[in-house]
PyMOL CGO cylinders between C-alpha atoms (Angstrom):
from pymol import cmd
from pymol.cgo import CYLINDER

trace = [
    CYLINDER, -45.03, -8.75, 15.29, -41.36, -9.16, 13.87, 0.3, 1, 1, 1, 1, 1, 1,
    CYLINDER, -41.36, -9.16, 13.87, -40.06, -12.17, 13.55, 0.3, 1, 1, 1, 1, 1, 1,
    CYLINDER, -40.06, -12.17, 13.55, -36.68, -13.44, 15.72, 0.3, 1, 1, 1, 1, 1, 1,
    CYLINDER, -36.68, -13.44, 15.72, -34.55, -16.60, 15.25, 0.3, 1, 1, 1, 1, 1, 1,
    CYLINDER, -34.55, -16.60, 15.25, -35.84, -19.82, 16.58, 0.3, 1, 1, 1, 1, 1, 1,
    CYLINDER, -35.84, -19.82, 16.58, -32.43, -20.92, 17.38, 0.3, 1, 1, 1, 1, 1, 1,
    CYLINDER, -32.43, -20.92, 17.38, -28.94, -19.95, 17.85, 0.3, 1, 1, 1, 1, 1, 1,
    CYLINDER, -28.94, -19.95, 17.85, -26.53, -19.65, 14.62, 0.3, 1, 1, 1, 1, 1, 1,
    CYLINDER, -26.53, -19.65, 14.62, -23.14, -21.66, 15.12, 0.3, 1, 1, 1, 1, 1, 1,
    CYLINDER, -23.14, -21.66, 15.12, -19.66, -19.51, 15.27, 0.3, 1, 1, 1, 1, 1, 1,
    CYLINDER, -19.66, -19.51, 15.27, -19.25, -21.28, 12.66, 0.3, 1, 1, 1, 1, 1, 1,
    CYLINDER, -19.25, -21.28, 12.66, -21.91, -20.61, 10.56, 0.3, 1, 1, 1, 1, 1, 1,
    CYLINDER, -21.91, -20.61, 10.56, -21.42, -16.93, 11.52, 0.3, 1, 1, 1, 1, 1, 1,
    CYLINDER, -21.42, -16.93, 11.52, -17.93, -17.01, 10.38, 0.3, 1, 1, 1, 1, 1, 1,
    CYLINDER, -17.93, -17.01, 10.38, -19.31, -18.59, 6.81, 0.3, 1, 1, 1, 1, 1, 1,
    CYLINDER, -19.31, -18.59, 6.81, -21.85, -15.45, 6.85, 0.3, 1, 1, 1, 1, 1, 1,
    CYLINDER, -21.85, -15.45, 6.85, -19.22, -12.28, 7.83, 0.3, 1, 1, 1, 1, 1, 1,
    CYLINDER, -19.22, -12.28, 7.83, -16.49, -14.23, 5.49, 0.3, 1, 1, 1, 1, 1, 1,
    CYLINDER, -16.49, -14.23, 5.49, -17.00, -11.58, 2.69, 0.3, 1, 1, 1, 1, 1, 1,
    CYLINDER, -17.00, -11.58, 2.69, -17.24, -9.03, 4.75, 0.3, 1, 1, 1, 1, 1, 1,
    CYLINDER, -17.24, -9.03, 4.75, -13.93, -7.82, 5.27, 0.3, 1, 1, 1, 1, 1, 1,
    CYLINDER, -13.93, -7.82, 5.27, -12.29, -4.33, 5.39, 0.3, 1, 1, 1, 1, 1, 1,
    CYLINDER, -12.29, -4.33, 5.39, -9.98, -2.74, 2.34, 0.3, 1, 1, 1, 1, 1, 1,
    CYLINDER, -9.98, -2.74, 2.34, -6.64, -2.58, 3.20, 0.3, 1, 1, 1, 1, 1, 1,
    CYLINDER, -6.64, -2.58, 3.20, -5.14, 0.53, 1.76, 0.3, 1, 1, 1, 1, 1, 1,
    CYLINDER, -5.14, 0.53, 1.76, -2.38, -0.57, -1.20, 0.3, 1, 1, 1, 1, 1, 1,
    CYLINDER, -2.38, -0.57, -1.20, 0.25, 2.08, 0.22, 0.3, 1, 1, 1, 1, 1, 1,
    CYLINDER, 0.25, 2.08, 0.22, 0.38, 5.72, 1.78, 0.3, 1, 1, 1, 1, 1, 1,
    CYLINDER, 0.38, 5.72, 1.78, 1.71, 8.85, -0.54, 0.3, 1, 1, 1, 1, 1, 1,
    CYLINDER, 1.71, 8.85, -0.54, 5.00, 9.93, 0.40, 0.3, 1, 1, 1, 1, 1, 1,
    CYLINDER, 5.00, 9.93, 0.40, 5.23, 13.01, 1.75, 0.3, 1, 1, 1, 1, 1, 1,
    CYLINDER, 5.23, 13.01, 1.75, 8.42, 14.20, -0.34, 0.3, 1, 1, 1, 1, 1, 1,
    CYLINDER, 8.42, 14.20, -0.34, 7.60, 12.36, -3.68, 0.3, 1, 1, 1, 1, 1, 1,
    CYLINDER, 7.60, 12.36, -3.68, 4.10, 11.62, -3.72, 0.3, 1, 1, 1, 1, 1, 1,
    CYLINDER, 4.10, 11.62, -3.72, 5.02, 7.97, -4.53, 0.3, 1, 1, 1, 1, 1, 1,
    CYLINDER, 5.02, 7.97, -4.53, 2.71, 5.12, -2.93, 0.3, 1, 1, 1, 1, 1, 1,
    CYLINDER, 2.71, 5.12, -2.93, 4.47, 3.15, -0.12, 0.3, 1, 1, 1, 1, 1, 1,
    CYLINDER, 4.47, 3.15, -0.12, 3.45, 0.59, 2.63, 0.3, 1, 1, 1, 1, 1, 1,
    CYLINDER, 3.45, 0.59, 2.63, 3.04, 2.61, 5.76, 0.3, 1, 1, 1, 1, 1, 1,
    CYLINDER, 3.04, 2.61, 5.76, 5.98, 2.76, 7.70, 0.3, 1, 1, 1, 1, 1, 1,
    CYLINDER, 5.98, 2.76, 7.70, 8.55, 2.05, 5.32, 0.3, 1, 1, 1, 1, 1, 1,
    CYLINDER, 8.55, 2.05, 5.32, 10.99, 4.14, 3.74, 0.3, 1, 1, 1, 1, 1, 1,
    CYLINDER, 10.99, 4.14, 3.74, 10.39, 5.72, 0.40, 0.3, 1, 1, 1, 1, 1, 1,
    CYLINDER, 10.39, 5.72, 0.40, 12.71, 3.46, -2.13, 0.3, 1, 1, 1, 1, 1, 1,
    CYLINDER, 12.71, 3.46, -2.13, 12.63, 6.04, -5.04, 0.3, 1, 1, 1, 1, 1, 1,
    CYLINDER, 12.63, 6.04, -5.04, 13.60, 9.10, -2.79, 0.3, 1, 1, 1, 1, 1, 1,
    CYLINDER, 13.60, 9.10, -2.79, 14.72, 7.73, 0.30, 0.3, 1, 1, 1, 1, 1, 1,
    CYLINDER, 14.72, 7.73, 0.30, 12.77, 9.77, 2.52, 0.3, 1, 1, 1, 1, 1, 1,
    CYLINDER, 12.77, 9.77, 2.52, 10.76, 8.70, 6.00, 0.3, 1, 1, 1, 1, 1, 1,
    CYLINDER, 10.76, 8.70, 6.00, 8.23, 10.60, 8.63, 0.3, 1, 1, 1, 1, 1, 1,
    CYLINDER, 8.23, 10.60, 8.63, 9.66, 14.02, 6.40, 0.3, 1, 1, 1, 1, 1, 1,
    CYLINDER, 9.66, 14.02, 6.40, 13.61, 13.19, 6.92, 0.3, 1, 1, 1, 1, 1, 1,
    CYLINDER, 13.61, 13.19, 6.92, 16.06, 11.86, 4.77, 0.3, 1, 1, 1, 1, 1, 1,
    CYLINDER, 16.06, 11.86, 4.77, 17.11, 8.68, 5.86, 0.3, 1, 1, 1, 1, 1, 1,
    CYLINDER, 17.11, 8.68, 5.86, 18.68, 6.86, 2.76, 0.3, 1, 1, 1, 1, 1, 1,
    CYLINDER, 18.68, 6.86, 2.76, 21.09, 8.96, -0.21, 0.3, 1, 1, 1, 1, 1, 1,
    CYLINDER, 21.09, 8.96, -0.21, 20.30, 8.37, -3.18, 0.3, 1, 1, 1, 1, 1, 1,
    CYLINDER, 20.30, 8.37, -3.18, 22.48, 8.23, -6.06, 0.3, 1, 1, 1, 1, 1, 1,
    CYLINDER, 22.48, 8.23, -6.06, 21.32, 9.30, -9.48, 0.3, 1, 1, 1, 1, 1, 1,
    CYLINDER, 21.32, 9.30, -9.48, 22.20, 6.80, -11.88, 0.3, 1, 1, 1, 1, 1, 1,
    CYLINDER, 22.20, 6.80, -11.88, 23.62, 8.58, -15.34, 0.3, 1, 1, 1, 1, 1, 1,
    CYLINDER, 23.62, 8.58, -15.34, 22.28, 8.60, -18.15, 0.3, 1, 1, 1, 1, 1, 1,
    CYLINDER, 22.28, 8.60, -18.15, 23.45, 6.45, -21.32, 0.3, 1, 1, 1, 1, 1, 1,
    CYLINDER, 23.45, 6.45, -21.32, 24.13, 9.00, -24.06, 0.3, 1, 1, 1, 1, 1, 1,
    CYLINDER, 24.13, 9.00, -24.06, 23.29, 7.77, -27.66, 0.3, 1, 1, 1, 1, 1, 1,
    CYLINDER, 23.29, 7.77, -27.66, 26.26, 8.11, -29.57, 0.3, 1, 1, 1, 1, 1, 1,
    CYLINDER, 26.26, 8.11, -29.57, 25.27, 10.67, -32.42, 0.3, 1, 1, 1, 1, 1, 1,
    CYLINDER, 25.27, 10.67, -32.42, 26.46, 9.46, -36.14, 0.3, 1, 1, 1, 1, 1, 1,
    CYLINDER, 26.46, 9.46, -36.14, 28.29, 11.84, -38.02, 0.3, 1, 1, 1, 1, 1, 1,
    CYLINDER, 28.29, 11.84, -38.02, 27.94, 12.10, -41.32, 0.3, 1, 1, 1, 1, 1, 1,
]
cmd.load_cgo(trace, "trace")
């Protein structure tokens, strides 16, 4: 015969119990134009990008030439 529970657990005991059992939130979603990881829903920050359309230009910042010593 299997056994059952003499008496009812508490909501709160049940809570205490399913505590650790939780779901993994996903960190971020790739981008569709970059591959970069973003929160879902959000615009890409490194290409500006959203749902496949450009919604923020981006500049390109220039590059800082080293100054070559002649000798």
């Amino acid at each position: 015969m299997p056994q059952e529970p003499k008496r009812r657990h508490s909501r709160q005991r049940k809570g205490k119990r399913r505590a650790s059992i939780r779901l993994n939130i996903p960190r971020g979603v790739a981008c569709l134009n970059c591959g970069a990881l973003n929160p879902s829903h959000v615009v890409c920050e490194k290409c500006g990008f959203y749902n496949r359309r450009q919604v923020i230009i981006k500049k390109e910042k220039p590059k800082k030439e080293k100054d070559e010593k002649s000798s």
